[in-house]
C-alpha positions in Angstrom: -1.3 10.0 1.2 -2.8 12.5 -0.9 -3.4 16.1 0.8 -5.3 19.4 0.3 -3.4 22.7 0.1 -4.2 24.6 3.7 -5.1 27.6 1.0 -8.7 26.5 -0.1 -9.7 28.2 -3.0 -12.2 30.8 -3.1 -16.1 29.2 -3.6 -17.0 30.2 -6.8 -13.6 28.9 -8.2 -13.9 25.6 -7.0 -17.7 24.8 -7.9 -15.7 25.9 -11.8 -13.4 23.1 -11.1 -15.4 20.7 -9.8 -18.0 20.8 -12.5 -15.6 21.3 -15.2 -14.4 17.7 -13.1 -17.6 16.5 -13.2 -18.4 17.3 -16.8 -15.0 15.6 -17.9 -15.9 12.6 -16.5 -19.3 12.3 -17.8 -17.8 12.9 -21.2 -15.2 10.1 -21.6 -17.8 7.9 -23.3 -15.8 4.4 -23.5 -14.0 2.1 -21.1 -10.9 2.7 -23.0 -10.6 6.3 -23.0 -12.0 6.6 -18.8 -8.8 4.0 -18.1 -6.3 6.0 -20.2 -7.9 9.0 -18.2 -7.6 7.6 -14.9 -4.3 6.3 -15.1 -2.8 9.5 -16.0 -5.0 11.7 -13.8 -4.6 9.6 -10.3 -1.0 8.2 -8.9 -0.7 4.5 -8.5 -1.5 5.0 -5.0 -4.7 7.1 -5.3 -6.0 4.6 -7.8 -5.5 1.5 -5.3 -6.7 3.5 -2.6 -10.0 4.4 -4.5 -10.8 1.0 -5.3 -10.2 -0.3 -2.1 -12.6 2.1 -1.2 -14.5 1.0 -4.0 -14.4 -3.0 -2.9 -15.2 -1.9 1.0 -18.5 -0.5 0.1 -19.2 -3.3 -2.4 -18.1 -6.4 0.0 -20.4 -3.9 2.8 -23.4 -4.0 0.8 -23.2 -7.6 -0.3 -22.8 -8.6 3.7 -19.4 -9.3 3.9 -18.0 -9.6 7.7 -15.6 -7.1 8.5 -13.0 -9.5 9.4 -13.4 -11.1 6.0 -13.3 -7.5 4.3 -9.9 -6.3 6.7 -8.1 -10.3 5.3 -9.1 -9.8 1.7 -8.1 -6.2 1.0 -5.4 -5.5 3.9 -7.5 -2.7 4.9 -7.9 -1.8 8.8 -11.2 -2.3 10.3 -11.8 1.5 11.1 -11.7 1.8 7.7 -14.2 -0.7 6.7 -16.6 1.0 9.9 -16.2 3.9 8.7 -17.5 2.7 5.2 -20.4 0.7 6.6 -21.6 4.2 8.4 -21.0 6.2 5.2 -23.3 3.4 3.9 -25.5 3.6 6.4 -26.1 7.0 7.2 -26.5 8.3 4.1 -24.1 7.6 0.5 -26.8 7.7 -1.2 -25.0 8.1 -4.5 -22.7 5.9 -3.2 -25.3 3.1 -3.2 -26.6 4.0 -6.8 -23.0 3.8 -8.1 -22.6 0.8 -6.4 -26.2 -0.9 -7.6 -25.3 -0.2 -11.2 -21.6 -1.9 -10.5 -23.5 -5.3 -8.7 -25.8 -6.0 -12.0 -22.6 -5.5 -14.1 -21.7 -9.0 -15.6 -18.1 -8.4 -15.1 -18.8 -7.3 -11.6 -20.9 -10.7 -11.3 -18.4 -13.1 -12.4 -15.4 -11.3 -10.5 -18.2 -11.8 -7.4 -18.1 -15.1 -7.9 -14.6 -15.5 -7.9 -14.1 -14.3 -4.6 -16.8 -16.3 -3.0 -15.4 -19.0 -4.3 -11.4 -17.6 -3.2 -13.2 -16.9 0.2 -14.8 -20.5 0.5 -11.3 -22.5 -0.2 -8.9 -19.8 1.6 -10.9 -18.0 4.2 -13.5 -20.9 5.5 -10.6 -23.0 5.3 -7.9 -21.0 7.4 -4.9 -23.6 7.0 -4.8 -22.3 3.1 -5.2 -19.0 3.6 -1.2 -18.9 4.4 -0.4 -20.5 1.1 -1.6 -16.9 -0.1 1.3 -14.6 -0.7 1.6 -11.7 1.2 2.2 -8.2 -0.9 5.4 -6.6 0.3 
């Protein structure tokens, strides 16, 4: 899991990093060169972590039952509660990220994909162990 040195960096320092950060990312103008970015920058494990995080808050907003959220992703539900609050109280760029992500076309189709994965494997429980388990 990824950690934080115990020896913060003085203030001014890290508003420097975190806007140089900031402006980085605002920069990369095409799909391409943000994926090539992010694959370098984050381990394999902070990248599925993110979106996980990612997919919480989206399956949150669109209503999703936390049981259904926990089966789908393998996430605990504390984390998923913990989203919904973050959500709830507050994430307010959070919820404009996530806004401009739902009226994606992509985003819609992939949607519609797992309502449809959700419907045959979830609503019908004796398929759902057909699904292979990640090990």
């Amino acid at each position: 899991m990824p950690h934080v040195s115990r020896r913060p960096v003085e203030k001014d320092v890290y508003f420097q990093i975190v806007d140089g950060f900031y402006w980085l990312l605002t920069d990369l103008k095409s799909e391409p060169e943000m994926k090539v970015f992010l694959n370098d920058f984050f381990t394999k494990t902070e990248r599925i972590m993110l979106a996980k995080r990612l997919a919480i808050a989206l399956m949150v907003m669109k209503g999703y039952e936390t049981k259904i959220i926990v089966e789908v992703l393998r996430v605990s539900s504390a984390t998923v509660y913990h989203t919904q609050e973050w959500l709830n109280h507050g994430g307010s760029g959070l919820k404009m990220g996530l806004n401009k992500l739902m009226r994606q076309e992509k985003l819609q189709k992939f949607w519609t994909k797992v309502d449809r994965f959700l419907e045959e494997f979830v609503f019908k429980p004796s398929l759902l162990s057909r699904i292979p388990k990640n090990t």
